[in-house]
N, CA, C and O atoms as a GROMACS GRO file, in nm:
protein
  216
    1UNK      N    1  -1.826  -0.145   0.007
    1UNK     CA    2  -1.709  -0.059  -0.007
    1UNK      C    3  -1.583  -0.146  -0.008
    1UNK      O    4  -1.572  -0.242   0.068
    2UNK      N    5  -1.495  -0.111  -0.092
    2UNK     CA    6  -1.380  -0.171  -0.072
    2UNK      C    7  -1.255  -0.165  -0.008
    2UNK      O    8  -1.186  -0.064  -0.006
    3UNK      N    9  -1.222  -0.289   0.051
    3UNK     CA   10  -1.140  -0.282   0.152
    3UNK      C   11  -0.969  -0.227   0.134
    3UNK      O   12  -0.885  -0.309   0.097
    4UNK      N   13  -0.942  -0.130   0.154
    4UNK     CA   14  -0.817  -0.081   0.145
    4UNK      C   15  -0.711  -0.084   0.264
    4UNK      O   16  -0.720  -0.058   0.384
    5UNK      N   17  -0.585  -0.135   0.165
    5UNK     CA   18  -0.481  -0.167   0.305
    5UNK      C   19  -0.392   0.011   0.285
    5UNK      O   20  -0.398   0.098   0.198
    6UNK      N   21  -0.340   0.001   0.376
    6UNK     CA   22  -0.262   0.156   0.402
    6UNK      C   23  -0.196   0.149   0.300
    6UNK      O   24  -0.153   0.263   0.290
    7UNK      N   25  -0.137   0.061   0.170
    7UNK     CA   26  -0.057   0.099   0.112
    7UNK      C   27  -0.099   0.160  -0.016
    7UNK      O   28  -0.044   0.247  -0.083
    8UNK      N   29  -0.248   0.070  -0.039
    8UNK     CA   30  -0.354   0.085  -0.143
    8UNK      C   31  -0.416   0.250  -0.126
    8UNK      O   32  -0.453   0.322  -0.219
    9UNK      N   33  -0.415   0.273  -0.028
    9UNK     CA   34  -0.471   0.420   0.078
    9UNK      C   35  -0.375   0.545   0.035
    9UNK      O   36  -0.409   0.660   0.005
   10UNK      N   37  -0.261   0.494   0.041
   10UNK     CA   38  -0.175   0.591   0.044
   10UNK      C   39  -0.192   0.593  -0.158
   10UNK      O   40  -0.257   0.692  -0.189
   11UNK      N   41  -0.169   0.548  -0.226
   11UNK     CA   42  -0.170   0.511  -0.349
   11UNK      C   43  -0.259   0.624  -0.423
   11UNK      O   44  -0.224   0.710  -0.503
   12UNK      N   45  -0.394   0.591  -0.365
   12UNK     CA   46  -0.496   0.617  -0.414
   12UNK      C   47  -0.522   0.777  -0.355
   12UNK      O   48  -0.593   0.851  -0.422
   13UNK      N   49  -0.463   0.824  -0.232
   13UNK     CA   50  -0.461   0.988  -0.199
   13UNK      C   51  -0.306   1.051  -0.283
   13UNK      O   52  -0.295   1.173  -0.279
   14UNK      N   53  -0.243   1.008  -0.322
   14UNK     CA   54  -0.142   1.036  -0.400
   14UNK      C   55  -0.216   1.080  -0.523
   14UNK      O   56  -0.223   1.198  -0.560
   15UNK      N   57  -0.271   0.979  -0.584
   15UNK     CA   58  -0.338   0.996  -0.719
   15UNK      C   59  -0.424   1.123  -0.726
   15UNK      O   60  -0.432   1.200  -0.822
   16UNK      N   61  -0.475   1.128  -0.627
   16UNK     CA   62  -0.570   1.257  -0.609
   16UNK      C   63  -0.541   1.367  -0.584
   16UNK      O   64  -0.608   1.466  -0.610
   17UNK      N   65  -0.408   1.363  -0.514
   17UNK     CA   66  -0.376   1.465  -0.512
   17UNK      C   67  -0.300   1.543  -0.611
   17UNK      O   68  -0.281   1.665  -0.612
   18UNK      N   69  -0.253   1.438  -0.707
   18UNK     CA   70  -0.131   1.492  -0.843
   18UNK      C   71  -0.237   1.561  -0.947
   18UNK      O   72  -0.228   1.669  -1.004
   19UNK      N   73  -0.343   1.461  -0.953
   19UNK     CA   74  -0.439   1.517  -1.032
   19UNK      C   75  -0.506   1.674  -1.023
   19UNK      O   76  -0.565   1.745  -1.105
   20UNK      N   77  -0.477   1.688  -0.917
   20UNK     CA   78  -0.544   1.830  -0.850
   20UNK      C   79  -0.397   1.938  -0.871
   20UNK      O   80  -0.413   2.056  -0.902
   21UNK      N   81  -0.321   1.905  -0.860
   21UNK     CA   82  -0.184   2.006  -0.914
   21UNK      C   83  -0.114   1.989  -1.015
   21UNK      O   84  -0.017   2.064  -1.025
   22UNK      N   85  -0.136   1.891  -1.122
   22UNK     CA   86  -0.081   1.867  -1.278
   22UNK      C   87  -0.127   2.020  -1.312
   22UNK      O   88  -0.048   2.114  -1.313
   23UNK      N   89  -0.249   2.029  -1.335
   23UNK     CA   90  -0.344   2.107  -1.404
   23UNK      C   91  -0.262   2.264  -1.412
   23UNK      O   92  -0.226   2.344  -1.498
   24UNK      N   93  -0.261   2.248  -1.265
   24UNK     CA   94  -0.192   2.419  -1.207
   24UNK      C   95  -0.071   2.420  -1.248
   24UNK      O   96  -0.024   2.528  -1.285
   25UNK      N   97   0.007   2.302  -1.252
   25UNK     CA   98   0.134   2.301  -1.274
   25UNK      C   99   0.167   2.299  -1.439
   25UNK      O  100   0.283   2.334  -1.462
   26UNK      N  101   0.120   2.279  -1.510
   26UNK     CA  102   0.095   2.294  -1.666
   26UNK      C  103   0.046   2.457  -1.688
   26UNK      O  104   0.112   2.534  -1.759
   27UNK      N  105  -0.032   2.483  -1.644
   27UNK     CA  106  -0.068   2.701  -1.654
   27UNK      C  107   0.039   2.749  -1.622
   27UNK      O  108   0.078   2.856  -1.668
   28UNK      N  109   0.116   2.671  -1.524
   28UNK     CA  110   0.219   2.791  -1.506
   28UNK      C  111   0.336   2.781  -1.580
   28UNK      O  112   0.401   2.884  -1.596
   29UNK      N  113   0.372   2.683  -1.625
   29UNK     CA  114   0.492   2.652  -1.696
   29UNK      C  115   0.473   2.732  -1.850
   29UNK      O  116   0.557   2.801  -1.909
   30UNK      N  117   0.324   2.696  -1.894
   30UNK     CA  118   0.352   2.724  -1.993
   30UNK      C  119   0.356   2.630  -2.173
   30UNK      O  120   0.345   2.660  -2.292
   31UNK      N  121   0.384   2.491  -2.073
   31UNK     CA  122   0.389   2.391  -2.221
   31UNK      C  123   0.293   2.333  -2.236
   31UNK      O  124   0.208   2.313  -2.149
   32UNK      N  125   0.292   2.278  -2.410
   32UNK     CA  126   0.184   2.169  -2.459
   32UNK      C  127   0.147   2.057  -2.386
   32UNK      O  128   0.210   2.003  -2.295
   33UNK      N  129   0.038   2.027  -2.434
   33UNK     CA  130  -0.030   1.917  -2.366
   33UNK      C  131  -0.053   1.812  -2.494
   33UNK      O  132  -0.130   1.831  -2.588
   34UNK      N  133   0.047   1.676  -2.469
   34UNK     CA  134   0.042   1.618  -2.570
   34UNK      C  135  -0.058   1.450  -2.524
   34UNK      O  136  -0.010   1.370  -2.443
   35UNK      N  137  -0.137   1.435  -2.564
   35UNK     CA  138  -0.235   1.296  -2.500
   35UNK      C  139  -0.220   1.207  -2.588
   35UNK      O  140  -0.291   1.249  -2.680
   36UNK      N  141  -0.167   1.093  -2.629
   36UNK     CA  142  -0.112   0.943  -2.651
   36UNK      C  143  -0.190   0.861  -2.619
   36UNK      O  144  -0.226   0.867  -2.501
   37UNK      N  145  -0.252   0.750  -2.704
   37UNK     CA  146  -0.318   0.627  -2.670
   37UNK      C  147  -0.262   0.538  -2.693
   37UNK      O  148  -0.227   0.522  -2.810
   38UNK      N  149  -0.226   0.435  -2.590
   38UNK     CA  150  -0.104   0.362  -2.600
   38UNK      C  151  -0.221   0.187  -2.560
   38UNK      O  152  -0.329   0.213  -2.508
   39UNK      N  153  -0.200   0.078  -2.579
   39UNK     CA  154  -0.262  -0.043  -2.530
   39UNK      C  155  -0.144  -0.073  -2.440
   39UNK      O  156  -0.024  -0.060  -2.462
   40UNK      N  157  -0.205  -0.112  -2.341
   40UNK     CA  158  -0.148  -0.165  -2.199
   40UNK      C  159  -0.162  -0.328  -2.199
   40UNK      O  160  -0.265  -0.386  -2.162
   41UNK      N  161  -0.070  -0.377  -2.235
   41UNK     CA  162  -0.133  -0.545  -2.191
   41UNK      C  163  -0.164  -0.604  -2.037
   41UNK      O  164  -0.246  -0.692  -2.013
   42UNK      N  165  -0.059  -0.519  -1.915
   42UNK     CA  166  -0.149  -0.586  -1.838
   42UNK      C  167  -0.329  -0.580  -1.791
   42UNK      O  168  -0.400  -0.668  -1.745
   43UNK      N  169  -0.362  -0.420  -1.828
   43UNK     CA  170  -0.466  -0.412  -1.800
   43UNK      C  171  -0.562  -0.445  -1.897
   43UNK      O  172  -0.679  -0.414  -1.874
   44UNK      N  173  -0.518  -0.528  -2.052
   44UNK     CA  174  -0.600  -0.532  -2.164
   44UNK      C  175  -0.677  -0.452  -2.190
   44UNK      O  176  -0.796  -0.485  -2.194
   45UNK      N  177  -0.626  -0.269  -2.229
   45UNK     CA  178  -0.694  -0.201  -2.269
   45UNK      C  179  -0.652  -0.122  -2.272
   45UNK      O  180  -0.555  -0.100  -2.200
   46UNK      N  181  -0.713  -0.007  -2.383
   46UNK     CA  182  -0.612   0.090  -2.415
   46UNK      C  183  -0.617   0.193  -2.273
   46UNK      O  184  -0.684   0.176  -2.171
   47UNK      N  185  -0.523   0.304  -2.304
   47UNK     CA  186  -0.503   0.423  -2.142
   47UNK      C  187  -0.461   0.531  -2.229
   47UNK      O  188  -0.418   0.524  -2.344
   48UNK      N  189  -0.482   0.638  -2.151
   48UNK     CA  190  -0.426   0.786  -2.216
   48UNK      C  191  -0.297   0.804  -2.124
   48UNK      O  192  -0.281   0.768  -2.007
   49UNK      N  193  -0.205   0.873  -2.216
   49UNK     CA  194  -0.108   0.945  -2.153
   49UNK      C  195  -0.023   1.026  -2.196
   49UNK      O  196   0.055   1.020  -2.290
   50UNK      N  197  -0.053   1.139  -2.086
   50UNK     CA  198  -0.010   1.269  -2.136
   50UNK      C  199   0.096   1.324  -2.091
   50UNK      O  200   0.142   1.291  -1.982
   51UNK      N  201   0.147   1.409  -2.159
   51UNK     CA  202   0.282   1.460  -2.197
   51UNK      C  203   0.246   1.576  -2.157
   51UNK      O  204   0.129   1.613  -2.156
   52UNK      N  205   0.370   1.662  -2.110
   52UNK     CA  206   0.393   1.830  -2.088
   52UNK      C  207   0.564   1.834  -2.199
   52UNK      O  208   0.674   1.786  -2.171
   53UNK      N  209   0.527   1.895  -2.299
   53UNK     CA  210   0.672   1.930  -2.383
   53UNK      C  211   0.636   2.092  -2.348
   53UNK      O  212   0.530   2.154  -2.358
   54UNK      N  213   0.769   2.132  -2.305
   54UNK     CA  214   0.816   2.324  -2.327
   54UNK      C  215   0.801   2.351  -2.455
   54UNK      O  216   0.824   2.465  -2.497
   0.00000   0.00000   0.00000
């Protein structure tokens, strides 16, 4: 298992938790869902990223 410092901790329950209320928070608003494939050089590889437009 890997060793996590509190800051890595905190990071990584953040992430989990946005992920769990984007979703809800997009139904209620109402707007498109726009998904972008963009290449990232530090991580050498491409990533998705998505958009909410009204």
């Amino acid at each position: 298992m890997a060793q996590l410092s509190r800051r890595g901790f905190l990071a990584t329950t953040a992430a989990a938790v946005s992920l769990r209320a984007v979703p809800q928070i997009a139904t209620k608003t109402g707007g498109r869902r726009i998904l972008t494939l963009v290449y990232d050089k530090s991580l050498g590889m491409m990533r998705a990223v998505e958009r909410l437009v009204p």
